[in-house]
C-alpha atoms as an extended CHARMM CRD file, in Angstrom:
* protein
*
       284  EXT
         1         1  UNK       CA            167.8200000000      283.0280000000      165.1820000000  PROA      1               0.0000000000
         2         2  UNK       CA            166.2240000000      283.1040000000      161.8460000000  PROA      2               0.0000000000
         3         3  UNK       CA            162.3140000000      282.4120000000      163.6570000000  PROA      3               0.0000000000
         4         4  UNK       CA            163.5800000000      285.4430000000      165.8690000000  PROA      4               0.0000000000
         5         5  UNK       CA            164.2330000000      287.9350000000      163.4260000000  PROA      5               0.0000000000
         6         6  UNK       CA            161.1450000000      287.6130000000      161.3410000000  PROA      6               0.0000000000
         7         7  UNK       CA            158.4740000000      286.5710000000      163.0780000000  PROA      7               0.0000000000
         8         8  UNK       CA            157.8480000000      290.3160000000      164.3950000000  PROA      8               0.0000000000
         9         9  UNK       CA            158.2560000000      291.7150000000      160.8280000000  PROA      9               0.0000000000
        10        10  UNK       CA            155.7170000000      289.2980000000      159.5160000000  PROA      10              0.0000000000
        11        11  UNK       CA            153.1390000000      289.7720000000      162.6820000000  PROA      11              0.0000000000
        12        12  UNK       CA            153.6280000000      293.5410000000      163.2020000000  PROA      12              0.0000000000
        13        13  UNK       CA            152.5160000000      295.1100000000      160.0740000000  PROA      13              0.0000000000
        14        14  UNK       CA            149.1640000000      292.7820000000      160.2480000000  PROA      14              0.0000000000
        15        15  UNK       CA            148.1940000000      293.9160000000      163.6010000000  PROA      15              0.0000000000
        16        16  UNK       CA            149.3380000000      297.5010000000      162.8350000000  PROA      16              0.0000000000
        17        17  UNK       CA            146.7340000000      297.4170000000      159.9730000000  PROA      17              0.0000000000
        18        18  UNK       CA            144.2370000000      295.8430000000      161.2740000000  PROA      18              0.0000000000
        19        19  UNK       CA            143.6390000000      298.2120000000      164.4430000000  PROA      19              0.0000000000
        20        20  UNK       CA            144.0090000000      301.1560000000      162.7660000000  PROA      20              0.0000000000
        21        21  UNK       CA            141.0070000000      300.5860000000      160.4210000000  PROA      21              0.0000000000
        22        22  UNK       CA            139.3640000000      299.4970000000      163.5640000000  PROA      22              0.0000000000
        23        23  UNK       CA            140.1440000000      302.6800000000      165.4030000000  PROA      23              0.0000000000
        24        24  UNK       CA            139.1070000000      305.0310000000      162.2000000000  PROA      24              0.0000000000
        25        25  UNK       CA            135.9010000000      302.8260000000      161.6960000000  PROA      25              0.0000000000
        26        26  UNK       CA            134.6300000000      302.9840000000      165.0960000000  PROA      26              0.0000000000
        27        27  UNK       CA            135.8820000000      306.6140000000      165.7810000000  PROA      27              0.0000000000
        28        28  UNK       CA            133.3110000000      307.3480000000      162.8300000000  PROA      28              0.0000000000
        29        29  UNK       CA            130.5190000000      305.0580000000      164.1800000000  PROA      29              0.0000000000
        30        30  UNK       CA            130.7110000000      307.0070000000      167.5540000000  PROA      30              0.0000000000
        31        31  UNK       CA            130.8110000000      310.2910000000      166.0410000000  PROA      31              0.0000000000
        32        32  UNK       CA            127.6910000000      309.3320000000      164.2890000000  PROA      32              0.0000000000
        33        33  UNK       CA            126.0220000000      308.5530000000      167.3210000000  PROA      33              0.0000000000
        34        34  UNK       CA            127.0290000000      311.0630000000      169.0890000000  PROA      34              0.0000000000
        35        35  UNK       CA            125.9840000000      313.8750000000      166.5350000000  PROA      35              0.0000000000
        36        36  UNK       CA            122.5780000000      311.5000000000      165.9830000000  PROA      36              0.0000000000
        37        37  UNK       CA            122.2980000000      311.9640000000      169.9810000000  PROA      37              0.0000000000
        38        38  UNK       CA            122.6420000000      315.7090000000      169.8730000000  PROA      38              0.0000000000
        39        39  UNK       CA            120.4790000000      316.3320000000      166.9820000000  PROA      39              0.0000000000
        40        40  UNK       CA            117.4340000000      313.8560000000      168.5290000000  PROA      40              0.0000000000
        41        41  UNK       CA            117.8910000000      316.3400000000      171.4920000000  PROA      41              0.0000000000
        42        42  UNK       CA            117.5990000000      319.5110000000      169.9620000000  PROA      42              0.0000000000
        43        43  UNK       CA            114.9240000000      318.7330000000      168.3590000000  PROA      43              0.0000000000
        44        44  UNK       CA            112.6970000000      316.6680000000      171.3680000000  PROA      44              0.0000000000
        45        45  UNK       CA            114.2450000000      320.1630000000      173.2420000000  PROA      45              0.0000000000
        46        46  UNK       CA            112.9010000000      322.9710000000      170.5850000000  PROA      46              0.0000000000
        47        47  UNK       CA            109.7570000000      320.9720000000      170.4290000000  PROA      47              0.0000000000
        48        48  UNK       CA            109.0130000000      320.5530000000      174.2260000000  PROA      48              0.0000000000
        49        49  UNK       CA            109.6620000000      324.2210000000      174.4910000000  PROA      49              0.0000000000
        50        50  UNK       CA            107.0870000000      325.3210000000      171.7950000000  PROA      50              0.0000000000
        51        51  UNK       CA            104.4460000000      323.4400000000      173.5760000000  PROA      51              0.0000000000
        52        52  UNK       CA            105.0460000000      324.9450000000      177.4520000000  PROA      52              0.0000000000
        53        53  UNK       CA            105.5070000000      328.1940000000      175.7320000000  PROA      53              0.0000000000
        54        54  UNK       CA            101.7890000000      327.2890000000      173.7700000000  PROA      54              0.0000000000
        55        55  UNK       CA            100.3150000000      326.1790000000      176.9490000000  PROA      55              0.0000000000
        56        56  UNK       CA            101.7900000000      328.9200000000      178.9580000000  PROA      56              0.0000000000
        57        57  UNK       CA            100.3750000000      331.7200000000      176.8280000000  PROA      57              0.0000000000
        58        58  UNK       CA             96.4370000000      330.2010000000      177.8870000000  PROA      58              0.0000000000
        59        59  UNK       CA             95.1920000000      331.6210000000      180.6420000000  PROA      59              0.0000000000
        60        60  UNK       CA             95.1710000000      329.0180000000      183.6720000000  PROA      60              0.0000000000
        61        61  UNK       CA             91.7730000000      328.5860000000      185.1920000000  PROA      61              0.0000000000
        62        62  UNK       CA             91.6030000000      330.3580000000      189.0010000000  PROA      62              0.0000000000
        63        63  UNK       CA             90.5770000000      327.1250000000      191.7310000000  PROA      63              0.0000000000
        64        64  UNK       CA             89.3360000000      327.2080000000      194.9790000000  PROA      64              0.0000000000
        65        65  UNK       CA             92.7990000000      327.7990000000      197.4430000000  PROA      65              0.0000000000
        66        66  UNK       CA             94.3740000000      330.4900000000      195.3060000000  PROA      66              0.0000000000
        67        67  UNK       CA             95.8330000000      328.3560000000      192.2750000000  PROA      67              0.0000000000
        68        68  UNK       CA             95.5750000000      327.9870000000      188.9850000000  PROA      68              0.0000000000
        69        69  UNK       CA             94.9970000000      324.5170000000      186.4500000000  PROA      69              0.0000000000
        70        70  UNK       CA             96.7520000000      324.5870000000      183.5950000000  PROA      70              0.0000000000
        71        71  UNK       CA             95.4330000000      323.8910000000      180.4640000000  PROA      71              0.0000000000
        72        72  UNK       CA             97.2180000000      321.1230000000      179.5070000000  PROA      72              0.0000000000
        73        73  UNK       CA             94.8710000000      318.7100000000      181.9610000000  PROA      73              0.0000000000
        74        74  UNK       CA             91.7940000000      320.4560000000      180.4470000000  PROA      74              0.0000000000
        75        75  UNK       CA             89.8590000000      318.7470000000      177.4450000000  PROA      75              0.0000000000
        76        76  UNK       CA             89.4880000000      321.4400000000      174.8060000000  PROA      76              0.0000000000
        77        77  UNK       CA             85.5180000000      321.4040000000      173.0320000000  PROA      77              0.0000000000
        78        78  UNK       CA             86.3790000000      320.1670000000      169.3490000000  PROA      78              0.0000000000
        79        79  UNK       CA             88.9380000000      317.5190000000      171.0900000000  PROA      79              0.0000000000
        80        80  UNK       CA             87.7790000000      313.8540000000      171.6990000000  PROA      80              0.0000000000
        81        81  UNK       CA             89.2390000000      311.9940000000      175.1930000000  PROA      81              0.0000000000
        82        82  UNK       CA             91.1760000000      309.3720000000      172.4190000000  PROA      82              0.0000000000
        83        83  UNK       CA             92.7350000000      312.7680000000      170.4850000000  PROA      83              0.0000000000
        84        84  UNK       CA             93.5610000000      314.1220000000      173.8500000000  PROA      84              0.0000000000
        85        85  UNK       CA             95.4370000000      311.2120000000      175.1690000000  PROA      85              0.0000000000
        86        86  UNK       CA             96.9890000000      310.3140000000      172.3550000000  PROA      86              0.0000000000
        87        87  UNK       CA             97.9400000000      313.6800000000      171.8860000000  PROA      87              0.0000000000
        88        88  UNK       CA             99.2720000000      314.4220000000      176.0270000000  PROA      88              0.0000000000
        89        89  UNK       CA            101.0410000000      310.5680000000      175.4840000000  PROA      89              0.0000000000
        90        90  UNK       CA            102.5920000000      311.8620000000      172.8540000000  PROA      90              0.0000000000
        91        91  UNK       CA            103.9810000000      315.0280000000      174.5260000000  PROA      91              0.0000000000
        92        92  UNK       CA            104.7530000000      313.2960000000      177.5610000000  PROA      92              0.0000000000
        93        93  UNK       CA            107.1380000000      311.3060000000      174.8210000000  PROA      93              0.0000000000
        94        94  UNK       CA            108.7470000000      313.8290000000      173.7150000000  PROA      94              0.0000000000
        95        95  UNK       CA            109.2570000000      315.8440000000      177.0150000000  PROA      95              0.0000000000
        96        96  UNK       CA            111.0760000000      312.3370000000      178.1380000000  PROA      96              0.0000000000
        97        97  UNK       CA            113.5040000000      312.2740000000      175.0080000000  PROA      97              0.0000000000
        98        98  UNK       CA            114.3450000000      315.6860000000      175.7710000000  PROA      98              0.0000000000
        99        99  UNK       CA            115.1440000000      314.9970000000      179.8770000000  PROA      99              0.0000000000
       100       100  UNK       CA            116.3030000000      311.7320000000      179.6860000000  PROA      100             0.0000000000
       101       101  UNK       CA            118.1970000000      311.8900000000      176.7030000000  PROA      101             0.0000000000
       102       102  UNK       CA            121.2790000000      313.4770000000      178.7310000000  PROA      102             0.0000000000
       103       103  UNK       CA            121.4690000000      310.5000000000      181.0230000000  PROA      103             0.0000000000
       104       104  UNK       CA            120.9870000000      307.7950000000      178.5180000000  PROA      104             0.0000000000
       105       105  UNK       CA            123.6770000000      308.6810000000      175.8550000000  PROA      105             0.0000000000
       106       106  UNK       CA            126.1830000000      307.7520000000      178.5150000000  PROA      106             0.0000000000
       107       107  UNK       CA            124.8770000000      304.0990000000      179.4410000000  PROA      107             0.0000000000
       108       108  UNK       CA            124.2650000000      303.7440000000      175.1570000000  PROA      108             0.0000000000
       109       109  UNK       CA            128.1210000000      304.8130000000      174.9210000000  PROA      109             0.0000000000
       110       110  UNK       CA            129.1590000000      301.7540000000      177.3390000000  PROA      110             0.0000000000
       111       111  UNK       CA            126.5290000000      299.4190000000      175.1100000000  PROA      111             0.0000000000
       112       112  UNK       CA            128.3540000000      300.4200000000      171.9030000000  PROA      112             0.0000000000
       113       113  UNK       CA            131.9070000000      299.8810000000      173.6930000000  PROA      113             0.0000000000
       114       114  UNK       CA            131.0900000000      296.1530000000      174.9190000000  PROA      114             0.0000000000
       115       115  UNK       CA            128.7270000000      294.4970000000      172.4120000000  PROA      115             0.0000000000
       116       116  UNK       CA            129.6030000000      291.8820000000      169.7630000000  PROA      116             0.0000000000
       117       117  UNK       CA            128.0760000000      292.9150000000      166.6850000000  PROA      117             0.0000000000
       118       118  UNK       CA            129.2060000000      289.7130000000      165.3380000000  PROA      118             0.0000000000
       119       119  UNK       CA            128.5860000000      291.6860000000      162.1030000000  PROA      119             0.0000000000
       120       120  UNK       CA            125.3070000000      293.4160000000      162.4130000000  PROA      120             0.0000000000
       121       121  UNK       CA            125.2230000000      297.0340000000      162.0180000000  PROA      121             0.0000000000
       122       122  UNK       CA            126.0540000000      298.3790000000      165.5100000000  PROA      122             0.0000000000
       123       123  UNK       CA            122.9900000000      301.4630000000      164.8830000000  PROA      123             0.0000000000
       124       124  UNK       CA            120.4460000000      299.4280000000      164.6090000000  PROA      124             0.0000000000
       125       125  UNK       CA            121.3250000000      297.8210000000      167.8300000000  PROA      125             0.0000000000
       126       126  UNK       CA            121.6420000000      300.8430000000      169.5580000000  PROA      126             0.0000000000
       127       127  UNK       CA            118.6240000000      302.1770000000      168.2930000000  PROA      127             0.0000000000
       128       128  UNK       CA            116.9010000000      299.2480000000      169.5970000000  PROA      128             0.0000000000
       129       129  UNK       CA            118.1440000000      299.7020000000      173.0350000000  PROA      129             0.0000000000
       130       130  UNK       CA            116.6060000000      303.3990000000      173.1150000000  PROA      130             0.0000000000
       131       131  UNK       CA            113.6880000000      302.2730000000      171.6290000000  PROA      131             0.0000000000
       132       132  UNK       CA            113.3020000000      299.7910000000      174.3650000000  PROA      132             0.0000000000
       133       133  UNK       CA            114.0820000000      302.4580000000      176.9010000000  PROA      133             0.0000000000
       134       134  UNK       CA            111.4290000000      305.1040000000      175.6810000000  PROA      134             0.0000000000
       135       135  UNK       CA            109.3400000000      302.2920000000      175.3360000000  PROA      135             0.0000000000
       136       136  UNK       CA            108.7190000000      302.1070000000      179.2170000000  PROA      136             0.0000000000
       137       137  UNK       CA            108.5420000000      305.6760000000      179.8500000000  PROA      137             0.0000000000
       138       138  UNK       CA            105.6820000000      306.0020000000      177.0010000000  PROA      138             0.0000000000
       139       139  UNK       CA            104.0270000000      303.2010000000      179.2120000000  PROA      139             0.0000000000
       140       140  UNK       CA            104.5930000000      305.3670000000      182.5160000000  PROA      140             0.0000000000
       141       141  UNK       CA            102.5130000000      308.1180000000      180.3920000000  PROA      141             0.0000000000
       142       142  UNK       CA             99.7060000000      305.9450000000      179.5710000000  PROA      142             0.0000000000
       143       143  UNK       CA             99.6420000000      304.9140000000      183.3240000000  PROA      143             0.0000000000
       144       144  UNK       CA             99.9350000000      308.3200000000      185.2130000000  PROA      144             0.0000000000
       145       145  UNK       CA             98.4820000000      310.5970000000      182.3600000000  PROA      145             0.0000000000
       146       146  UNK       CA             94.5220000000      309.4820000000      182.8750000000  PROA      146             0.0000000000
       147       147  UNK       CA             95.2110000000      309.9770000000      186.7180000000  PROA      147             0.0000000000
       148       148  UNK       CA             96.1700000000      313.4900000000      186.1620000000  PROA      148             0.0000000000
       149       149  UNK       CA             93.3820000000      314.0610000000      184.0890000000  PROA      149             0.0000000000
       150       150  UNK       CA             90.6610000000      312.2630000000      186.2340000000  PROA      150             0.0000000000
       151       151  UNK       CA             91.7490000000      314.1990000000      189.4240000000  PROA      151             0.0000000000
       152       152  UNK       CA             91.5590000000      317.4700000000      187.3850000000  PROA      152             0.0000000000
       153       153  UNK       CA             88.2590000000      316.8470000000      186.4140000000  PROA      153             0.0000000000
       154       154  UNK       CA             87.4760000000      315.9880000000      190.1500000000  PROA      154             0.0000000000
       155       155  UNK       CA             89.0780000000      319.1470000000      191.7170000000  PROA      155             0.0000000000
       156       156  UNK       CA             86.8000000000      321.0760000000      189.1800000000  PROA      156             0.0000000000
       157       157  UNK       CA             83.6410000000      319.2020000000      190.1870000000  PROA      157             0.0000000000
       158       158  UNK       CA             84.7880000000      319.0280000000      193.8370000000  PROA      158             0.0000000000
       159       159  UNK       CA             86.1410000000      323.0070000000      195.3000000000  PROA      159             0.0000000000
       160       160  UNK       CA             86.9940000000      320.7280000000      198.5630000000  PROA      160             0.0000000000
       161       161  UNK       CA             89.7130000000      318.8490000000      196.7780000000  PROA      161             0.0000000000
       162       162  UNK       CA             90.2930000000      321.3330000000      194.9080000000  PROA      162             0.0000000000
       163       163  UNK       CA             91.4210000000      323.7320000000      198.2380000000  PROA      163             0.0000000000
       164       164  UNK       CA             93.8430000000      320.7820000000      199.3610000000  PROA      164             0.0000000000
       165       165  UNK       CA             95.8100000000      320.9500000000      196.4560000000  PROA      165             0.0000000000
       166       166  UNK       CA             98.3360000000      323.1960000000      197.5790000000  PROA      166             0.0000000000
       167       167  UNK       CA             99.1660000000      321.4770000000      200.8740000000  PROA      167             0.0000000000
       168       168  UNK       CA             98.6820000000      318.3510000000      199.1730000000  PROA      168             0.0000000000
       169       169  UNK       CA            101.3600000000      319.4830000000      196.2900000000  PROA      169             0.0000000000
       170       170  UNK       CA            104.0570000000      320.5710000000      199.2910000000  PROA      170             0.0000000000
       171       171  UNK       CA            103.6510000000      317.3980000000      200.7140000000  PROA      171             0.0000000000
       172       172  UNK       CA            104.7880000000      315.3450000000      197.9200000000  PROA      172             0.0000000000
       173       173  UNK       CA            107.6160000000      317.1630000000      196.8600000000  PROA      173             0.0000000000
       174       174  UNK       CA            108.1540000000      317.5210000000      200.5810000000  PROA      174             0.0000000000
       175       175  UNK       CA            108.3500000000      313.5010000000      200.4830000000  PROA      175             0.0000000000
       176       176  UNK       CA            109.8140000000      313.2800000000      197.5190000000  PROA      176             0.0000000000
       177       177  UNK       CA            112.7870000000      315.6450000000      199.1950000000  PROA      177             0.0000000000
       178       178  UNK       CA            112.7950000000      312.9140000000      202.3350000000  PROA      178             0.0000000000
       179       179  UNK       CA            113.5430000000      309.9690000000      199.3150000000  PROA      179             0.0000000000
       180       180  UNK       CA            116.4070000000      311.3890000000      198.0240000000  PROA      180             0.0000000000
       181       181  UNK       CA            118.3380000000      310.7470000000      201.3960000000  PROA      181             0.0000000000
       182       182  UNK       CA            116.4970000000      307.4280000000      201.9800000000  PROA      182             0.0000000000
       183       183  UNK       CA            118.5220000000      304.0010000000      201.8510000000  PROA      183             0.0000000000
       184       184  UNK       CA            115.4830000000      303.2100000000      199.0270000000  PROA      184             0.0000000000
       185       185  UNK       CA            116.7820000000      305.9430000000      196.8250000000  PROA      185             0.0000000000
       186       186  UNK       CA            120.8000000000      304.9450000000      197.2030000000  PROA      186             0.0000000000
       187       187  UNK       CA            119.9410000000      301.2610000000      196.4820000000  PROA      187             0.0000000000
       188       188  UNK       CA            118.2200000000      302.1400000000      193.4420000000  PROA      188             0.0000000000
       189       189  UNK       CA            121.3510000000      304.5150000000      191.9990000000  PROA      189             0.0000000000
       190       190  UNK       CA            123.6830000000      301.9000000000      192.5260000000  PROA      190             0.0000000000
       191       191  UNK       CA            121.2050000000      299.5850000000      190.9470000000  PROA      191             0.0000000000
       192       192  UNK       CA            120.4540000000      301.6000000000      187.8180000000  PROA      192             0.0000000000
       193       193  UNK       CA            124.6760000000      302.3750000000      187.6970000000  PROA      193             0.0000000000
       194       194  UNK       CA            125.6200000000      299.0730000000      187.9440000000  PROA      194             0.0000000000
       195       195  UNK       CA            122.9980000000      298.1350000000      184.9590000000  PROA      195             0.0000000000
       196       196  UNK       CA            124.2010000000      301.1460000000      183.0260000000  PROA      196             0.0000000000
       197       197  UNK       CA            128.1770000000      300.1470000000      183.6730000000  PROA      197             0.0000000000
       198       198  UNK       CA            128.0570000000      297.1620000000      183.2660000000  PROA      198             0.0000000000
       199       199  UNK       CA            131.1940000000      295.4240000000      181.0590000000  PROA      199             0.0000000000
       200       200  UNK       CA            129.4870000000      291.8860000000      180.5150000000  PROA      200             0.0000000000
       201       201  UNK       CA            129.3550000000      291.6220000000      176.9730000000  PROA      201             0.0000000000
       202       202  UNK       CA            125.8980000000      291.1700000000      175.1180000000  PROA      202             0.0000000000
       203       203  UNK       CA            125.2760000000      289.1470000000      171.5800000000  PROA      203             0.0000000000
       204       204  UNK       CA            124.4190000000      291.3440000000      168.7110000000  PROA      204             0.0000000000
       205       205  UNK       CA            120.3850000000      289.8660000000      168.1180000000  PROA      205             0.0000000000
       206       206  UNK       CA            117.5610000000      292.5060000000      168.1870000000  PROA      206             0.0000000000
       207       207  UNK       CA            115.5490000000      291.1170000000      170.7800000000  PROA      207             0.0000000000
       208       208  UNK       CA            118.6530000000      291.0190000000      173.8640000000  PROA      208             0.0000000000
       209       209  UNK       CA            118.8080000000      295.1310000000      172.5790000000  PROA      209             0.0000000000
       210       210  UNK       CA            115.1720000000      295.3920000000      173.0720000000  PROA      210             0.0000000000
       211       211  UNK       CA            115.4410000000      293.6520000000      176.1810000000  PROA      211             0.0000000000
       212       212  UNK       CA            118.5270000000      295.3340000000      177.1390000000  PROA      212             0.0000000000
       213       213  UNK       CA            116.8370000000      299.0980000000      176.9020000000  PROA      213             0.0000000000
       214       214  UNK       CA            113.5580000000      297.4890000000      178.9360000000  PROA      214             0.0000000000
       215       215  UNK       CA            115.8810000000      296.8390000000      181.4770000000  PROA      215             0.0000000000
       216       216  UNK       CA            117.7100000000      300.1700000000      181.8710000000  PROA      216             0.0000000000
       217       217  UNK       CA            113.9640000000      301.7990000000      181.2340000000  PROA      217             0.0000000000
       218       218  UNK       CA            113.0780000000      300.1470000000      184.4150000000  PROA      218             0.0000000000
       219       219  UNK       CA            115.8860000000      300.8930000000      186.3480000000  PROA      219             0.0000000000
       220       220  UNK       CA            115.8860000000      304.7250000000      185.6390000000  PROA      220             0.0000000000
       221       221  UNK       CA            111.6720000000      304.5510000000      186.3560000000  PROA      221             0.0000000000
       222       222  UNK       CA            112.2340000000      303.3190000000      189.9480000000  PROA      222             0.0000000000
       223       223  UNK       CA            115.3780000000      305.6590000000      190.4980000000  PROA      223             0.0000000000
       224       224  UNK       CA            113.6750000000      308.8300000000      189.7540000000  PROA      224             0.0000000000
       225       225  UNK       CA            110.3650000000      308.1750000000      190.4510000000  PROA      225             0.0000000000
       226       226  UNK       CA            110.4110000000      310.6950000000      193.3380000000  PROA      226             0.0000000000
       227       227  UNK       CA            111.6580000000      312.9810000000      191.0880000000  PROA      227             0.0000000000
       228       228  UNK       CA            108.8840000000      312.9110000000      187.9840000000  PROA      228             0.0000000000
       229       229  UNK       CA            106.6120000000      312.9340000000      191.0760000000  PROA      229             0.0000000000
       230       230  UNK       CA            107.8740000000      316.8080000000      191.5790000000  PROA      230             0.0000000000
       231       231  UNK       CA            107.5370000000      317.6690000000      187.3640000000  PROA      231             0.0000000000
       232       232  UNK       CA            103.7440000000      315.7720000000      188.0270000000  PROA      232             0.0000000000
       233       233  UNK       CA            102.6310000000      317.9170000000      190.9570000000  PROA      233             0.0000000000
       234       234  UNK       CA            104.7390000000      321.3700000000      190.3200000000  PROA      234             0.0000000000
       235       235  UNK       CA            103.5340000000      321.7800000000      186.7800000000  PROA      235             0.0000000000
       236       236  UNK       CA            104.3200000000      319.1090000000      183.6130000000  PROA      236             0.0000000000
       237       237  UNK       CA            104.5550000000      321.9740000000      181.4170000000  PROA      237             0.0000000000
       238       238  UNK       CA            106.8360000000      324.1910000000      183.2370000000  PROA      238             0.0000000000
       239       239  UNK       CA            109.9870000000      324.9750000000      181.5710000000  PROA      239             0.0000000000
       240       240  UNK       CA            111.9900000000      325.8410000000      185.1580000000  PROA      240             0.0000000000
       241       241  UNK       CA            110.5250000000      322.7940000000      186.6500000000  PROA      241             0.0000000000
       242       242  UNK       CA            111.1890000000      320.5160000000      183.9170000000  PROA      242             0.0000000000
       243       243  UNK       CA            114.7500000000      321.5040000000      183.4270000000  PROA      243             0.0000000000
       244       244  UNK       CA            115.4400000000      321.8860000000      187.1650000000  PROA      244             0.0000000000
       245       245  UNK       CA            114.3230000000      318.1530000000      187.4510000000  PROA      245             0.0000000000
       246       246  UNK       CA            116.4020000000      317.0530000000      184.1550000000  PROA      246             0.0000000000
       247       247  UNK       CA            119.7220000000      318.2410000000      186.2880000000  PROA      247             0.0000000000
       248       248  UNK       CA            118.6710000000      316.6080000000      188.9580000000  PROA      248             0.0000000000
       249       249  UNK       CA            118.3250000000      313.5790000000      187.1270000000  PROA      249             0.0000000000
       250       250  UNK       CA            121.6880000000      313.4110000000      185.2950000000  PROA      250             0.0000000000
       251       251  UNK       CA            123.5620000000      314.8570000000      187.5080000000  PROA      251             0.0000000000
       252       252  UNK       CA            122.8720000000      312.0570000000      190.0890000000  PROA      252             0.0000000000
       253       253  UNK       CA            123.2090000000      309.3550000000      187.7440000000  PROA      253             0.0000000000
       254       254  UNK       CA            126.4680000000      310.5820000000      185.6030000000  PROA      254             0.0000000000
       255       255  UNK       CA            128.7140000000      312.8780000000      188.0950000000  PROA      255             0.0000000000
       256       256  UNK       CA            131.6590000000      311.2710000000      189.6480000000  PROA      256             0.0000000000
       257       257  UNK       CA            130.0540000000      312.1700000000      193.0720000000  PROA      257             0.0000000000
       258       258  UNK       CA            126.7370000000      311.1450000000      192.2570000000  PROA      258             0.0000000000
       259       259  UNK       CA            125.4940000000      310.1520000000      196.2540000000  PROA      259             0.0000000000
       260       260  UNK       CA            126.6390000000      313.0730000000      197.3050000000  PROA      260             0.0000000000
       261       261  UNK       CA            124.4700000000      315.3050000000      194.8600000000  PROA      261             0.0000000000
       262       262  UNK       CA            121.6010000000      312.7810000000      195.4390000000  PROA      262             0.0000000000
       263       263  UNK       CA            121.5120000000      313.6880000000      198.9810000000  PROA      263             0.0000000000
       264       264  UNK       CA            122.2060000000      317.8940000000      198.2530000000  PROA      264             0.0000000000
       265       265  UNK       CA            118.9880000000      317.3980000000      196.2160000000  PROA      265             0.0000000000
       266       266  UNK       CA            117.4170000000      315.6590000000      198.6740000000  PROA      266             0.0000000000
       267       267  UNK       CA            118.2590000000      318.5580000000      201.5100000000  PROA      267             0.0000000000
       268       268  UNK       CA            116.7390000000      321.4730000000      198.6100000000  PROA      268             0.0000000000
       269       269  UNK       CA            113.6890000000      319.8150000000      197.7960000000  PROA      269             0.0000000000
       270       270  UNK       CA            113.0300000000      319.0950000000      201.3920000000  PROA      270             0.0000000000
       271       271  UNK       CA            113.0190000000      322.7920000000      201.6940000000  PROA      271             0.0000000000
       272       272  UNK       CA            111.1100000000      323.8080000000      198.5740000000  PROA      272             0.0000000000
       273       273  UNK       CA            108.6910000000      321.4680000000      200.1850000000  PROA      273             0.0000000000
       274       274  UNK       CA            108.3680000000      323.4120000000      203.3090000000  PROA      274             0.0000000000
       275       275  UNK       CA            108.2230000000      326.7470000000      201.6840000000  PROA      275             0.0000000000
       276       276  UNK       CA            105.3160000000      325.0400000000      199.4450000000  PROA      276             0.0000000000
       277       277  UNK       CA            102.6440000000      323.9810000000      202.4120000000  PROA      277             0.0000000000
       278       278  UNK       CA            103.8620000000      327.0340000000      204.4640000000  PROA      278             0.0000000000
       279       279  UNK       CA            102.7740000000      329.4590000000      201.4190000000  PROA      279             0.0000000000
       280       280  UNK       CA             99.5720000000      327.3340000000      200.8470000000  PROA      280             0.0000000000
       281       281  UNK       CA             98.4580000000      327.1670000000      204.6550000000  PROA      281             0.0000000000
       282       282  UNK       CA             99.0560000000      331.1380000000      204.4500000000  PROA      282             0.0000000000
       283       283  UNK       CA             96.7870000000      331.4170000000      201.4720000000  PROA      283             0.0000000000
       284       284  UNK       CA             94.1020000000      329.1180000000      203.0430000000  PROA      284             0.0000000000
C-alpha cells in the first residue's frame, strides 16, 4: 500500500517537467525553422522576380518561325562564357530555392520530427540536408544550362533549326503532358513520398544529413523532370511559367490527393501541348 501511494507522486512531477521543457524547446526550434523557411523564400522569390522582370524588359531577338530568344541564353559583349555561366548557374540556384522551397519544407519538417540529435544542434543538421538537396539541383544547372546555350547559339547560326523550334517546343511539353499519366511518373511520386515520409530514424552526424538531402535531391530530379522540361522549353525566365510549374510541383507531391492532381496536370499540359504545335504549324 505504501509503494502504491507514492510511487506516482514521486514519478509524475518528473515526467510532467521534463516534457514540458521539451514541448516549449522544440515548439521554439520549429518556429525558427519555419520563419528561417519563409524568410529564405521571400527573398530567393523577390530576387527571381527582379531578374525575369530585368530580362523581360530586353527586347527578345525575332527568329526564323515567328518567335522570339530571350536574352537570358544570349552572351552579352563585355561578358566572358565563365561570367556567364557562373552567373545563369547561379540564377538557375536561386530560381530552384524559390520553386522548390514549398515542397521541401514539408519533407525537412518530418527530418526534424524523427532524428536523434543525440545532442547536436538540430539547425545545423537541417541545414545540411537542404544544402545537400540544392546541391543536386545546382548540378542539374551545370548539366542542362550549356545545352541551352549551345542550341541557342545553333538556332542563330542555323534559321532551319531555328524554324522547328516551335513544333519542336509543343512536342515536349506535349510529352511531358503524356508523363504525367504514365506508370513512370506514379512510381516515381510514391518513390520520392515514401523517401520524404519516411519515420526510420537517422543519427545526428553531418555527413548521413548531407547524404540524406542527396537522396531526396535525387528523388524530386527524377519526379519532376518532365516538368522543368516545360520551364526549359516555355521560357526559364517567365514568371507565369515558372510559377505555374512550382504548383504543379507541390501540389503533386504535398496534397492529400496527390495522383489524382498528377494525372489533372497531366490531361492540361497534354492540351497546352496541342494548342502549342497547332499555333506553330499555323505560323509556319
Amino acid at each position: 500500500m505504501i509503494e502504491a501511494t507514492i510511487a506516482p507522486q514521486t514519478r509524475e512531477p518528473f515526467v510532467s517537467r521534463s516534457s514540458g521543457r521539451r514541448t516549449h524547446s522544440e515548439s521554439t526550434s520549429h518556429a525558427a525553422f519555419l520563419c528561417a523557411s519563409a524568410v529564405l523564400f521571400l527573398i530567393s522569390s523577390t530576387m527571381t522576380i527582379i531578374w525575369c522582370g530585368s530580362m523581360s524588359a530586353m527586347d527578345e531577338m525575332p527568329m526564323p518561325g515567328g518567335w522570339g530568344m530571350s536574352m537570358t541564353w544570349m552572351r552579352m559583349p563585355e561578358q566572358t562564357w565563365l561570367g556567364m555561366g557562373a552567373s545563369a548557374v547561379g540564377m538557375w540556384l536561386v530560381m530552384m530555392l524559390a520553386m522548390m522551397l514549398p515542397c521541401l519544407v514539408p519533407m525537412l519538417v518530418r527530418y526534424r520530427r524523427t532524428i536523434e540529435t543525440g545532442g547536436r544542434p538540430l539547425g545545423q543538421l537541417t541545414a545540411l540536408v537542404g544544402a545537400g538537396y540544392f546541391f543536386v539541383w545546382a548540378l542539374f544547372g551545370v548539366a542542362v544550362l550549356p545545352l541551352g546555350f549551345g542550341l541557342a547559339a545553333l538556332e542563330m547560326q542555323q534559321p532551319a533549326l531555328a524554324r522547328a523550334v516551335p513544333v519542336a517546343s509543343g512536342i515536349i511539353v506535349l510529352i511531358a503532358g503524356a508523363l504525367q499519366l504514365s506508370a513512370w511518373k506514379a512510381r516515381q511520386l510514391a518513390c520520392c513520398r515514401r523517401a520524404a515520409m519516411s519515420k526510420r530514424s537517422l543519427p545526428a552526424d553531418g555527413a548521413v544529413a548531407w547524404r540524406h538531402g542527396v537522396r531526396l535531391g535525387l528523388h524530386c530530379g527524377r519526379c519532376c523532370i518532365n516538368l522543368m522540361a516545360i520551364l526549359l522549353v516555355m521560357g526559364i525566365m517567365d514568371l507565369r511559367t515558372m510559377a505555374l510549374v512550382t504548383v504543379a510541383l507541390t501540389l503533386e507531391r504535398v496534397a492529400p490527393s496527390g495522383d489524382r492532381l498528377a494525372r489533372a496536370i497531366g490531361v492540361a499540359v497534354i492540351g497546352i501541348g496541342l494548342v502549342l504545335i497547332v499555333r506553330a504549324a499555323h505560323v509556319a
